[in-house]
Each structure stands twice: as C-alpha cells, then as structure tokens.
DSSP file (Angstrom, degrees, kcal/mol; ACC not computed):
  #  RESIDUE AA STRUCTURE BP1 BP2  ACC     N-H-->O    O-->H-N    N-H-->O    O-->H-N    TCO  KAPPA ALPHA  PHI   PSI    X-CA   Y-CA   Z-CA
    1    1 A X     >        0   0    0      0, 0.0     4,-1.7     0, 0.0     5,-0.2   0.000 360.0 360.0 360.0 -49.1    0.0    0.0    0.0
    2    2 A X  H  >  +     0   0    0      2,-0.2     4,-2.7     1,-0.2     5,-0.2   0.847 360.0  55.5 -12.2 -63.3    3.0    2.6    0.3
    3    3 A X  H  > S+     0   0    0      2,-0.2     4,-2.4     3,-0.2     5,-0.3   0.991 111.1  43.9 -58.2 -49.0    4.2    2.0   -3.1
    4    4 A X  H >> S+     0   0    0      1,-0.2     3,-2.3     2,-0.2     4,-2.3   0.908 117.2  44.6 -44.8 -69.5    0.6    2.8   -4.4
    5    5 A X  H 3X S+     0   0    0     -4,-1.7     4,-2.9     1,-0.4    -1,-0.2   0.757 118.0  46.4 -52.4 -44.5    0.2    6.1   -2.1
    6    6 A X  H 3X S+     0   0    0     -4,-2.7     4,-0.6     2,-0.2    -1,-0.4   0.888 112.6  46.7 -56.7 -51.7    3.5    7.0   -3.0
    7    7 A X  H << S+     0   0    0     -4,-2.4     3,-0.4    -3,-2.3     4,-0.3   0.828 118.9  44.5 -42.8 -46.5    3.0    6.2   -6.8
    8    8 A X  H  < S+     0   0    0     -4,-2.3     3,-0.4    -5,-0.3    -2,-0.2   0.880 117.6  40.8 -91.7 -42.7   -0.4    8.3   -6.6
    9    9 A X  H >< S+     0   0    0     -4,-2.9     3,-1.5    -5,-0.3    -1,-0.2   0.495  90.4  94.3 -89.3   4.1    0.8   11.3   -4.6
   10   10 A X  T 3< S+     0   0    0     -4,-0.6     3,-0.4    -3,-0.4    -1,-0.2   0.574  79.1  57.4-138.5 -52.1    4.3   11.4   -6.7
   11   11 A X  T 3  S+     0   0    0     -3,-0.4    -1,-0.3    -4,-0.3     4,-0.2   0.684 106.1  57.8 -80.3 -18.2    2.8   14.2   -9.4
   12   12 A X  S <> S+     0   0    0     -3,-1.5     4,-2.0     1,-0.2    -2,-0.2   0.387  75.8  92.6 -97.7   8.6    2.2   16.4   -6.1
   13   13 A X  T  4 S+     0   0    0     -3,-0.4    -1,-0.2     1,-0.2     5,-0.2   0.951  77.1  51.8 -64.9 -41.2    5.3   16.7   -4.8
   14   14 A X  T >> S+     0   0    0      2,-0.2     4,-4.0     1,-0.2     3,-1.7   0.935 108.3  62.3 -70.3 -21.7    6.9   20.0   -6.3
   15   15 A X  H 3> S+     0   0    0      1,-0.4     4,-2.0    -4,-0.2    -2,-0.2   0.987 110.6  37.6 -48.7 -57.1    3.5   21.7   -5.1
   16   16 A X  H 3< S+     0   0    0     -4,-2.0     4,-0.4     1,-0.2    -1,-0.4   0.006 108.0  57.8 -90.5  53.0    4.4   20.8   -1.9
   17   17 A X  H <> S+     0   0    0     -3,-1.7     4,-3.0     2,-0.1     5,-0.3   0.529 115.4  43.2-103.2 -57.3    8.0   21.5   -2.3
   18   18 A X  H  X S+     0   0    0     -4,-4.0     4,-4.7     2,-0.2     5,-0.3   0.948 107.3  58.1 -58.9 -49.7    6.7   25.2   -3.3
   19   19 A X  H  X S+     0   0    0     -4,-2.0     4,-3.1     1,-0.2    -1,-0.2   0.926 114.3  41.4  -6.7 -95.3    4.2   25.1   -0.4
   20   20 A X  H  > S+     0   0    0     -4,-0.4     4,-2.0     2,-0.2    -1,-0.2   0.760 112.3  49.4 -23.5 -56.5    7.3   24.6    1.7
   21   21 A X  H  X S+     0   0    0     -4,-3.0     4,-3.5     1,-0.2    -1,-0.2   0.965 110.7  54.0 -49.1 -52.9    9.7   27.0    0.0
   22   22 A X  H  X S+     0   0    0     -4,-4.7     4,-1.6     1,-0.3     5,-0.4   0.942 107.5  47.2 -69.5 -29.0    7.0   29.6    0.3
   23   23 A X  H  X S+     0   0    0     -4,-3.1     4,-2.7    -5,-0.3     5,-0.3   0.922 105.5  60.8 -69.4 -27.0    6.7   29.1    4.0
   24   24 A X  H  X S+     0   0    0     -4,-2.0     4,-3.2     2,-0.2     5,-0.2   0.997 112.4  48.6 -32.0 -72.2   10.8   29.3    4.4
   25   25 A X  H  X S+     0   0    0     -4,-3.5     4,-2.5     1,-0.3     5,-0.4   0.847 105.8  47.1 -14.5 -94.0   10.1   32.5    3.0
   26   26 A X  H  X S+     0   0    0     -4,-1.6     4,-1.2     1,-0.2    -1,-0.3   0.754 112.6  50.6 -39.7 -47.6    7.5   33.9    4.9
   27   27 A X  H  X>S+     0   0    0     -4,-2.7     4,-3.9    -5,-0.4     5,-0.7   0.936 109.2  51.7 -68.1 -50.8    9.1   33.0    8.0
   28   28 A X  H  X5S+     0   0    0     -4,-3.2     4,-4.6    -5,-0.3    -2,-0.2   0.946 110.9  47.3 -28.2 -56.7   12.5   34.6    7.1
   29   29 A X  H  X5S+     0   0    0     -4,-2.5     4,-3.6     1,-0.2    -1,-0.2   0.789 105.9  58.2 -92.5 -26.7   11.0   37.7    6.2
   30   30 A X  H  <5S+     0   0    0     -4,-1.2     4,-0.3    -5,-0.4    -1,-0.2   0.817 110.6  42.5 -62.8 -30.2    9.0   37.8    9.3
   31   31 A X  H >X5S+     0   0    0     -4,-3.9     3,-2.0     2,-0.2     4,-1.2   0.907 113.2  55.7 -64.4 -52.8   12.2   37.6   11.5
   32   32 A X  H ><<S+     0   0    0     -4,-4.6     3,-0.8    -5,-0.7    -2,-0.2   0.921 109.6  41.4 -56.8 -36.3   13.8   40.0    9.3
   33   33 A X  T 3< S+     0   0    0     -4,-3.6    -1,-0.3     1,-0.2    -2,-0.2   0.553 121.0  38.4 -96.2  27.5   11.4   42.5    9.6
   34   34 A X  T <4 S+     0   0    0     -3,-2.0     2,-0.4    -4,-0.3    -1,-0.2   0.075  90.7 116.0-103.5   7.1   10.4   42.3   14.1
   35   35 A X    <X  -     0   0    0     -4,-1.2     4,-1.4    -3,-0.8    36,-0.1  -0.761  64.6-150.7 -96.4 137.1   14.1   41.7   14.5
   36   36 A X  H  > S+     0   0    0     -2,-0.4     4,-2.2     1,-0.3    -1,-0.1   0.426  91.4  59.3 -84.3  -3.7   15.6   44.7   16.6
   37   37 A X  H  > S+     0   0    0      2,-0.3     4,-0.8     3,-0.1    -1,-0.3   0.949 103.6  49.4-135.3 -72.0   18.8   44.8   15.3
   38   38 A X  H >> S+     0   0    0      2,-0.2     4,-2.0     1,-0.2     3,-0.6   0.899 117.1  49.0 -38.0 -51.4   17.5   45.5   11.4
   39   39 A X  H 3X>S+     0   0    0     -4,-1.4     4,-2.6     1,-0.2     5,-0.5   0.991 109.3  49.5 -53.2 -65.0   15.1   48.5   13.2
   40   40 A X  H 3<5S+     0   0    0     -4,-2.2    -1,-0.2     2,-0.2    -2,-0.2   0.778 108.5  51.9 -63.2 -12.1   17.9   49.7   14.8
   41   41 A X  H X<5S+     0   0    0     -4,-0.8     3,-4.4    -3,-0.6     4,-0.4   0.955 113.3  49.6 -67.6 -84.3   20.0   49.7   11.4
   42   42 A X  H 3X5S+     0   0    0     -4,-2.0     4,-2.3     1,-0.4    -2,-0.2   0.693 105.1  48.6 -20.1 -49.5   17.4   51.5   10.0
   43   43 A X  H 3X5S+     0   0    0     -4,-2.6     4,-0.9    -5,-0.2    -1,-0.4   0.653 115.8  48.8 -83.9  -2.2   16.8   54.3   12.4
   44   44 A X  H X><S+     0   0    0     -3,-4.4     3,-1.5    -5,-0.5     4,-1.1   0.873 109.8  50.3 -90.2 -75.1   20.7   54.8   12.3
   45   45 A X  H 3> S+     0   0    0     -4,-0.4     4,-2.5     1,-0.3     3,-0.2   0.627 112.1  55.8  20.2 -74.7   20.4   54.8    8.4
   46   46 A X  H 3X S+     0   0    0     -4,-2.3     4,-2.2     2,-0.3    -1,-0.3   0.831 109.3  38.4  -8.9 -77.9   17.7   57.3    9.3
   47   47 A X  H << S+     0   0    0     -3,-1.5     4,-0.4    -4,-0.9    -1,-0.3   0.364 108.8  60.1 -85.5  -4.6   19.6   59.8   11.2
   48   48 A X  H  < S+     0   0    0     -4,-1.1    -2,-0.3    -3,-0.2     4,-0.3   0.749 105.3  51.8-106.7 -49.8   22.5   59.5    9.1
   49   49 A X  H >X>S+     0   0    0     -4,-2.5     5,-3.6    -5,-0.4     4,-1.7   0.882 113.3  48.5 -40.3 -45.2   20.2   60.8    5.9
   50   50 A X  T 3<5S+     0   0    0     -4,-2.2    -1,-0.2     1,-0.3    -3,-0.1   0.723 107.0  48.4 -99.6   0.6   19.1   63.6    8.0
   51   51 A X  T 345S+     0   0    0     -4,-0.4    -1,-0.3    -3,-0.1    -2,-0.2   0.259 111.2  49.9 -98.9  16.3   22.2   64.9    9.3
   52   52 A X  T <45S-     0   0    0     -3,-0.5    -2,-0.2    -4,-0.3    -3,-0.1   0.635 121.6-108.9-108.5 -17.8   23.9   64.9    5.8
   53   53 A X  T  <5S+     0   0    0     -4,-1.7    -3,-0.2     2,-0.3    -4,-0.1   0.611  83.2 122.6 127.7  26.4   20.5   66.9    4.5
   54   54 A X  S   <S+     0   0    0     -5,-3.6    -4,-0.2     1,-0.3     2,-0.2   0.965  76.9  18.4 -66.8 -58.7   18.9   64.0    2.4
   55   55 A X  S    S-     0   0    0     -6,-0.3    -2,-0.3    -9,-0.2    -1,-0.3  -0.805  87.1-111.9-147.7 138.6   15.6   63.7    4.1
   56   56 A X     >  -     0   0    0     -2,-0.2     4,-1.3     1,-0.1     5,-0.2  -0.337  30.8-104.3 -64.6 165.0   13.7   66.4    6.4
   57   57 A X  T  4 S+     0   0    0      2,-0.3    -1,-0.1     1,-0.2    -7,-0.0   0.613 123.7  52.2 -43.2 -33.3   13.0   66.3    9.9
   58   58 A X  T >> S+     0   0    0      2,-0.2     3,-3.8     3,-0.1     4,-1.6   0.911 110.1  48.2 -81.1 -60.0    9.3   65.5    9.1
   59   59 A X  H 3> S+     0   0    0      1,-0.3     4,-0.5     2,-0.2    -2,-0.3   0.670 111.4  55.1 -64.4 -12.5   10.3   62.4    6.6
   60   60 A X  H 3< S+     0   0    0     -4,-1.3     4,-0.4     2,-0.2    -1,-0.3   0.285 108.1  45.5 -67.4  -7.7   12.6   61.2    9.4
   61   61 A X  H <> S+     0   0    0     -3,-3.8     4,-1.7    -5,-0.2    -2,-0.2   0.735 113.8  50.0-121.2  -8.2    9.9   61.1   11.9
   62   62 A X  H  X S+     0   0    0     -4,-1.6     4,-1.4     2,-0.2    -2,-0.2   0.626 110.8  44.8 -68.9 -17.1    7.7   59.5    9.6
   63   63 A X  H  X S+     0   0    0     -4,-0.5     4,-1.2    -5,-0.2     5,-0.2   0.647 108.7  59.7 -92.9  -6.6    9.8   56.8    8.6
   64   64 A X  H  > S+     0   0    0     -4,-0.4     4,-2.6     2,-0.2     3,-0.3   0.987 107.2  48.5 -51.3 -67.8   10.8   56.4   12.4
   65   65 A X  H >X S+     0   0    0     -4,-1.7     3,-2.8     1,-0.3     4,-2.4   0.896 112.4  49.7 -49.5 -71.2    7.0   55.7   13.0
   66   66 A X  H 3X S+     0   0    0     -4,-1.4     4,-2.3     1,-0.3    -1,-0.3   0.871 108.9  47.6 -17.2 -53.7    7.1   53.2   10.0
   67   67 A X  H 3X S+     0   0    0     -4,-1.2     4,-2.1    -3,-0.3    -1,-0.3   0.917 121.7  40.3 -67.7 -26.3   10.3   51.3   11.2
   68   68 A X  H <X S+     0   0    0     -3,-2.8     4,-0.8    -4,-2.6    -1,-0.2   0.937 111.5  55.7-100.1 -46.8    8.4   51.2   14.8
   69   69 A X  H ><>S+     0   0    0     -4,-2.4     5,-1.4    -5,-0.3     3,-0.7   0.848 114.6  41.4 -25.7 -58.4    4.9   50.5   13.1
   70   70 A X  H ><5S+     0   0    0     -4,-2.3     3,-1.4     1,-0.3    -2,-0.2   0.930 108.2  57.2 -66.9 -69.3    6.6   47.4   11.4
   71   71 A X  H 3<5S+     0   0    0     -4,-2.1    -1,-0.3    -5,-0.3    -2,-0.2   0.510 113.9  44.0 -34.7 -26.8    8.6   46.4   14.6
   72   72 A X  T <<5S-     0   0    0     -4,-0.8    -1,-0.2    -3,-0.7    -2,-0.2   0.389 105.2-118.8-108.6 -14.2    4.8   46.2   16.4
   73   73 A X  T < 5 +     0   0    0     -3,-1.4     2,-0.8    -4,-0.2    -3,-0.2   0.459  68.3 144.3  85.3   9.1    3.0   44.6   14.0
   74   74 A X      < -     0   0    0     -5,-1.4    -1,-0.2     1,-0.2    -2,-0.0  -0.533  51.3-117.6 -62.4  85.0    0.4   48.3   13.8
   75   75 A X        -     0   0    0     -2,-0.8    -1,-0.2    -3,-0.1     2,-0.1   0.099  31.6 -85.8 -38.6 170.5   -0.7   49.0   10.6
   76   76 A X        -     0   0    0      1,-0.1     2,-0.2     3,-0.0     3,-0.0  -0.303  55.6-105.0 -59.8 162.8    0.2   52.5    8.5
   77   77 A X        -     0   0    0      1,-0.1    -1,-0.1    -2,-0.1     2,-0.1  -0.529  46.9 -99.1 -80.4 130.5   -2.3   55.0    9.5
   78   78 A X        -     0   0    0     -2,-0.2     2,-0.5    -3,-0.1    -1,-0.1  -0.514  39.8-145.6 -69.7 155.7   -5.0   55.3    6.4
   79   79 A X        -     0   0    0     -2,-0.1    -3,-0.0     1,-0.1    -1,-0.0  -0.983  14.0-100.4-126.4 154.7   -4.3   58.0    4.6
   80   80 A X        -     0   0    0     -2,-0.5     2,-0.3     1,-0.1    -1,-0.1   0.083  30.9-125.6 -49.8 148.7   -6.8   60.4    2.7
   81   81 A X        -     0   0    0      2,-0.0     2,-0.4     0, 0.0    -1,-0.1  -0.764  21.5-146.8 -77.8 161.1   -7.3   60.0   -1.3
   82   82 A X              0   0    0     -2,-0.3     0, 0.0     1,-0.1     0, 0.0  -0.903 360.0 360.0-130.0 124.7   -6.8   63.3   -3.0
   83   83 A X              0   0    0     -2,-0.4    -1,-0.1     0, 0.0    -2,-0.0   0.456 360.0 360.0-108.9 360.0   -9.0   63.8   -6.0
C-alpha cells in the first residue's frame, strides 16, 4: 500500500515542495522585519540621511514611525485620497 500512495501522490510533490519554500520565506521575512537589530540599522540609516541633508526632519519622523509601526506589527495609519 506505500508503493501505491507513493505512486499516486508522486505528481504532487513539487506543489508541496513550493508550499514549503514559500513558507521558508514567509518565516524569514517575518524575522527579518520584528528583528531589533534590522530596526535599529534603519533608524541609524535614518539619522545619518538627515544629518547629511537627504531627508527632512518630518520624513525622518515618519519613517521612524514606520520602522516602529513594522517592529509592532500596527498598521500605516490610512491616509486620505486626494482627488
């Protein structure tokens, strides 16, 4: 009975091989982005933009809240449409 079930489920195996892959993923990227030590890269990143004059003081404290949004699992705030 093995060989059959094996025979018969045989054609689904790279589905779940993707299945799999895609969950690798998905966990990966879930560390990377709650992991404190990528936020804290960022907000130094951050603060290193706005003291060479790249980005203002208002787009630094809105991508802070982002980096900390992300870190907390809090969605973006909606933001209006503009017609």
């Amino acid at each position: 009975m093995g060989l059959l079930s094996f025979i018969a489920t045989l054609p689904l195996q790279p589905v779940k091989g993707v299945i799999s892959l895609a969950e690798l993923i998905q966990r990966q990227v879930d560390e990377e982005l709650h992991n404190p030590a990528s936020a804290r890269r960022a907000l130094e990143e951050l603060e290193e933009a706005r003291e060479a004059g790249e980005i203002s003081a208002e787009e630094e404290e809105q991508a802070q809240q982002a980096i900390l949004d992300r870190m907390t699992g809090t969605p973006p705030p909606a933001t209006p449409e503009r017609e």
